[in-house]
C-alpha atoms as one frame of an Amber mdcrd trajectory, in Angstrom:
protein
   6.876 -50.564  -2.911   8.166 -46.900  -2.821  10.709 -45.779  -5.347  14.336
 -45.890  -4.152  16.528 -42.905  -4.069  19.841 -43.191  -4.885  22.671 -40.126
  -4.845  18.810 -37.810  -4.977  17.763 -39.279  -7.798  14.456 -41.608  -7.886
  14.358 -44.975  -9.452  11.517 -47.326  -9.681  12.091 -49.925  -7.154  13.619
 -53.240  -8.866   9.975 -55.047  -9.040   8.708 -52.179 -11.453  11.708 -51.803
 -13.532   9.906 -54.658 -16.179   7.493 -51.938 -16.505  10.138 -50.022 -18.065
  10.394 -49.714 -21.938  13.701 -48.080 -23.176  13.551 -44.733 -24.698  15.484
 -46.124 -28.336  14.925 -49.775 -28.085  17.754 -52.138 -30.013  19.682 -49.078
 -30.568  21.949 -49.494 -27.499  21.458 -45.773 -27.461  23.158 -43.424 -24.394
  20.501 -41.759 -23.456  19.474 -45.437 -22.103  22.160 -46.632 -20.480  23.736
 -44.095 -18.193  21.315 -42.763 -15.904  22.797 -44.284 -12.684  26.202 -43.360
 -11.189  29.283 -45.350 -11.075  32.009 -45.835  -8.228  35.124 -43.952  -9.677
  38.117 -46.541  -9.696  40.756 -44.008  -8.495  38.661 -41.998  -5.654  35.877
 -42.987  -3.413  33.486 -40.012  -5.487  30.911 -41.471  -7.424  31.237 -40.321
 -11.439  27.880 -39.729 -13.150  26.599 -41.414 -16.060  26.972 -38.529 -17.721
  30.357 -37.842 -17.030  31.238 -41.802 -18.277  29.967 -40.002 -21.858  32.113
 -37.189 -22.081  35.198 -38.890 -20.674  34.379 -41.443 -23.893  34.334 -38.085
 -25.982  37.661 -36.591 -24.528  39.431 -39.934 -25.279  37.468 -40.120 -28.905
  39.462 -36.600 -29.669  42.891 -37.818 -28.126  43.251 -41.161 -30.349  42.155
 -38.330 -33.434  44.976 -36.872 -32.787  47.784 -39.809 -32.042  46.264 -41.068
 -35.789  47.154 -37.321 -37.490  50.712 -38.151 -35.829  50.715 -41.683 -36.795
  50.287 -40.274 -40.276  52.556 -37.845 -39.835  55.305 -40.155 -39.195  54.453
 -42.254 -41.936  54.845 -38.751 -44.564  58.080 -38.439 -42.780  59.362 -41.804
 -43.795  57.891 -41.503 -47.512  59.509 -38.303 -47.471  63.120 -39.535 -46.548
  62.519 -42.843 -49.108  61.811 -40.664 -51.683  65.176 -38.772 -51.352  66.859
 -41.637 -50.611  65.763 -43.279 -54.603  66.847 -39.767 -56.203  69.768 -40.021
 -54.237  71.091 -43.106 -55.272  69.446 -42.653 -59.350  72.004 -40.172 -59.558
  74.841 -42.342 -58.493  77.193 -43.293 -61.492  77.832 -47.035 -61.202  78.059
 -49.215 -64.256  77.613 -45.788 -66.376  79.840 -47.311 -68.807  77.452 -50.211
 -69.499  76.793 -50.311 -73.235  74.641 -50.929 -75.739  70.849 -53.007 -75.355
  72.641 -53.866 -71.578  72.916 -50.411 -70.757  70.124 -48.923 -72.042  68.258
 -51.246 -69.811  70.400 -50.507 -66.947  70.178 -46.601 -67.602  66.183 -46.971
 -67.444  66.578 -48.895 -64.755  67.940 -45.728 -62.264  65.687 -43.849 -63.865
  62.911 -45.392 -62.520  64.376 -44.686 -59.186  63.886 -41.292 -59.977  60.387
 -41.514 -61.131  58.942 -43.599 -58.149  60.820 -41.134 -56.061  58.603 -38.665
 -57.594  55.723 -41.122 -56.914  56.296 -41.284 -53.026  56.933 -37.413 -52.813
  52.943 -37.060 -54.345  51.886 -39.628 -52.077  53.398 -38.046 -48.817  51.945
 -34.821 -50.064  48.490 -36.116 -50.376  48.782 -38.221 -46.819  49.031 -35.088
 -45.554  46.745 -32.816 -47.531  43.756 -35.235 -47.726  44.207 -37.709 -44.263
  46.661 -36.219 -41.820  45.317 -32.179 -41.954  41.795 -33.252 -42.079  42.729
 -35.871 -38.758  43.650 -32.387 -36.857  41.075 -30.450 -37.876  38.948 -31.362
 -34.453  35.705 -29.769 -34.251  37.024 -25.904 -33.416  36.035 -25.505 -29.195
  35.680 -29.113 -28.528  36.901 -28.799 -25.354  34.539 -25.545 -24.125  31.711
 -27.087 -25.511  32.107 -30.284 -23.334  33.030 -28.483 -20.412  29.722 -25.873
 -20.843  27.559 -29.701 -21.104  29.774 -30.707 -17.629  28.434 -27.558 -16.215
  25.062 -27.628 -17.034  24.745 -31.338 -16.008  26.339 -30.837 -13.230  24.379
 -27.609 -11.984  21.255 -29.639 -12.729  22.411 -32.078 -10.457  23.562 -29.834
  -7.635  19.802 -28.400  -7.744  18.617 -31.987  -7.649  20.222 -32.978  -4.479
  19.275 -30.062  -2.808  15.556 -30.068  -3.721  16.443 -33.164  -2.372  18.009
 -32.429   0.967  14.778 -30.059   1.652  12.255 -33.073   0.793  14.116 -35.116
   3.805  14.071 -31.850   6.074   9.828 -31.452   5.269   9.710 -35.116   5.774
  11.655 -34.936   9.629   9.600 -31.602  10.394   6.081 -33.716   9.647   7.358
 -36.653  11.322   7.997 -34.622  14.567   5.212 -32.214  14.069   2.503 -35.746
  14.079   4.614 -37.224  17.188   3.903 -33.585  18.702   0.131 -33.816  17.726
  -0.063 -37.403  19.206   1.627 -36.824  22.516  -0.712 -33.515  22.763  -3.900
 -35.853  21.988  -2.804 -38.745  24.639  -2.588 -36.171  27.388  -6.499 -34.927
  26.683  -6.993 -38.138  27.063  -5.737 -38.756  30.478  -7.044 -34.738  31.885
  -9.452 -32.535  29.827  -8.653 -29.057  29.816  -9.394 -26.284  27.362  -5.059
 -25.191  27.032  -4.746 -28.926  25.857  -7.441 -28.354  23.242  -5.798 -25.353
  22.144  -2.741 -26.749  21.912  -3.793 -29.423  20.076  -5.575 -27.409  17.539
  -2.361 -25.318  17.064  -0.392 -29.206  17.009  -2.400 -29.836  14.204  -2.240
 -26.413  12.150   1.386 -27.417  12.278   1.416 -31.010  11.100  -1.052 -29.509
   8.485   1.619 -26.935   7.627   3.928 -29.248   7.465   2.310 -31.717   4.503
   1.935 -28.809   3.129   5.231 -28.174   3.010   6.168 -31.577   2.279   4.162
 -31.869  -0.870   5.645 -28.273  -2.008   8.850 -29.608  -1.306   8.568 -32.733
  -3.838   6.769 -31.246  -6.182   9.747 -28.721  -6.753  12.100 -31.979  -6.642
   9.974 -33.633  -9.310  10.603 -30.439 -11.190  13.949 -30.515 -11.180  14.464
 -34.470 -11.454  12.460 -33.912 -14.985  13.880 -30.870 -15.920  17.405 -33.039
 -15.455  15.913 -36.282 -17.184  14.975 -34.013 -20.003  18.818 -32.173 -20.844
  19.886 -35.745 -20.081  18.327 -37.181 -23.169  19.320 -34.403 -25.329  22.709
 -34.203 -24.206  23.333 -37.783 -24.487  22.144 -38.098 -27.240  24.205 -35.086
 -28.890  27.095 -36.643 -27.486  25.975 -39.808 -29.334  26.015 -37.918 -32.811
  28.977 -36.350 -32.327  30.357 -39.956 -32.075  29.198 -41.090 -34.532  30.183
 -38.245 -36.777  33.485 -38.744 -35.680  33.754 -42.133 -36.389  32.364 -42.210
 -40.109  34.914 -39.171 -40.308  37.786 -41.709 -39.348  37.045 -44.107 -41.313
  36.344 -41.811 -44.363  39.802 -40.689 -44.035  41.157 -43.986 -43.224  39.791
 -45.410 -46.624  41.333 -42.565 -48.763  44.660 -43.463 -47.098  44.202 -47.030
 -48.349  43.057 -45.651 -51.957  46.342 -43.444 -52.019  48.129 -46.506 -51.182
  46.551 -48.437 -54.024  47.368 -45.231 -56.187  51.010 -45.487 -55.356  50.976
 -49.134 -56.143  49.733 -48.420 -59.474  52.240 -45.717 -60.172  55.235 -47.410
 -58.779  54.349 -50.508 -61.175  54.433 -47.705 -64.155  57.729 -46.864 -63.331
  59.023 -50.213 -64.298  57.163 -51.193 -66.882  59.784 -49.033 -69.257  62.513
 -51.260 -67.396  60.576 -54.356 -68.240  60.267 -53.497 -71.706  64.418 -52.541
 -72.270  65.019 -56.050 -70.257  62.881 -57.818 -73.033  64.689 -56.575 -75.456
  68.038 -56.997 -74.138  70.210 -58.632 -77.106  73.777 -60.327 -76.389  74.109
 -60.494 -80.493  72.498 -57.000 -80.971  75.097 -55.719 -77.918  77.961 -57.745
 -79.633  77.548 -56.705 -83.069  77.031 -52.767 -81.510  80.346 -52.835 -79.724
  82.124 -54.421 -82.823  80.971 -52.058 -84.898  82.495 -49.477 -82.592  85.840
 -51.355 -81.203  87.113 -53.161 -83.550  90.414 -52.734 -84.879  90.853 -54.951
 -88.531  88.953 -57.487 -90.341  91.824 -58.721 -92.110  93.107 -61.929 -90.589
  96.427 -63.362 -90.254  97.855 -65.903 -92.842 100.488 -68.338 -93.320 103.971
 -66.544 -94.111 104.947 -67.664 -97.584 109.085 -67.758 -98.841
């Protein structure tokens, strides 16, 4: 059976596709699953494989971005905790608390302060080691995947023209042989030497026009393999890149978690000193402390004697 063409570009016709083997097989690679076109959703045009690929890479850079924002917001509200906790160390309530009590309770807004300082470093680090790194897209994303649009596309204009001139040589032989036959039926029925000559000339012309005909698909081969070939390479360029981007996600994704951890750790070491003074808290110890201090005789009362 002869190939089928489909939008000017040749496929194998569906009984020889078994005789296919994929370029990267079990890799699920592009560059062997996007050579056909695809009906657009929104418009009757037909999108290219290729163009399936870079709208994947467009959309790969946009949810880069909403993740640097997501982070963003999230260095925002560490930032506003943090001075939130120093805030409200500094406010005096139950300053006059005293003795084992209040030394536990003093500690106790300290640490306030100190994990404030803990959240500050962690917001400071989101954004120094996950949220700047998140925006730092590959500098010229955008030209370079308009210059591969281009150049796909271009290869594909010059495809389906080669293309459009195959089907003109193939109409110009069909009517040059229906010329040649009609010529050779009318010897037939009355010999005469203008006939042969004509017919000689009819079939200079069909000659001419296989001729042209082959000339015409060899330069469409050309440019259908010349296409094939910047399709593999592009694809698969396009399937680095995404994978480059994704192990740079996730890189970034796991040092957020490890900060987290970090700032688990730290927060913990703020209260261990509050732990400690709550151990050691001492009604007896606070008792004998505020005696010492307060009291006002140790002489006590006795019976009046007359």
């Amino acid at each position: 059976a002869p190939p089928l063409s489909i939008n000017c570009v040749t496929f194998p016709f569906p009984l020889h596709m078994s005789e296919q083997q994929l370029l990267k097989p079990d890799e699920w690679s592009y560059c062997d699953y996007f050579w056909a076109d695809r009906k657009d959703p929104q418009g009757s045009a037909n999108i290219s494989g290729f163009e399936v690929l870079l709208q994947k890479q467009l959309k790969g850079r946009q949810m880069q971005k909403e993740m640097a924002e997501f982070v963003r917001e999230r260095i925002r509200i560490e930032e506003e905790y943090a001075k939130n906790l120093s805030k409200l160390s500094q406010i005096p309530l139950a300053a006059q608390e005293e003795g084992t009590l209040g030394e536990a309770w003093a500690q106790l807004k300290k640490s306030l302060a100190d994990e404030a300082e803990v959240h500050l470093k962690f917001s400071s680090k989101l954004q120094s080691e996950v949220e700047k790194p998140l925006l730092i897209f590959r500098e010229n994303f955008k030209k370079d995947m308009k210059k591969f649009d281009h150049h796909m596309a271009d290869l594909r204009k010059q495809l389906t023209g080669r293309n459009a001139a195959v089907e003109k040589a193939r109409k110009s032989l069909a009517d040059r042989q229906k010329d040649l036959e009609l010529k050779t039926q009318q010897l037939e029925i009355k010999l005469s030497s203008k006939i042969e000559e004509d017919i000689k000339k009819a079939r200079r012309k069909s000659t001419q026009a296989g001729d042209d005909l082959m000339r015409c698909v060899d330069l469409y081969n050309q440019s259908q393999s010349k296409w094939f070939e910047e399709m593999v390479t592009s694809s698969l360029e396009l399937e680095r890149l995404e994978v480059e981007r994704v192990e740079m996600i996730r890189q970034h994704l796991c040092q957020y978690t490890t900060l987290r951890h970090e700032t688990d750790m730290f927060n913990q070491s703020t209260i261990e000193p509050v732990d400690k003074l709550l151990r050691s808290v001492d009604p007896a110890k606070d008792r004998e402390l505020w005696v010492k201090e307060h009291k006002t005789g140790e002489l006590r009362p006795v019976d009046m004697d007359i």
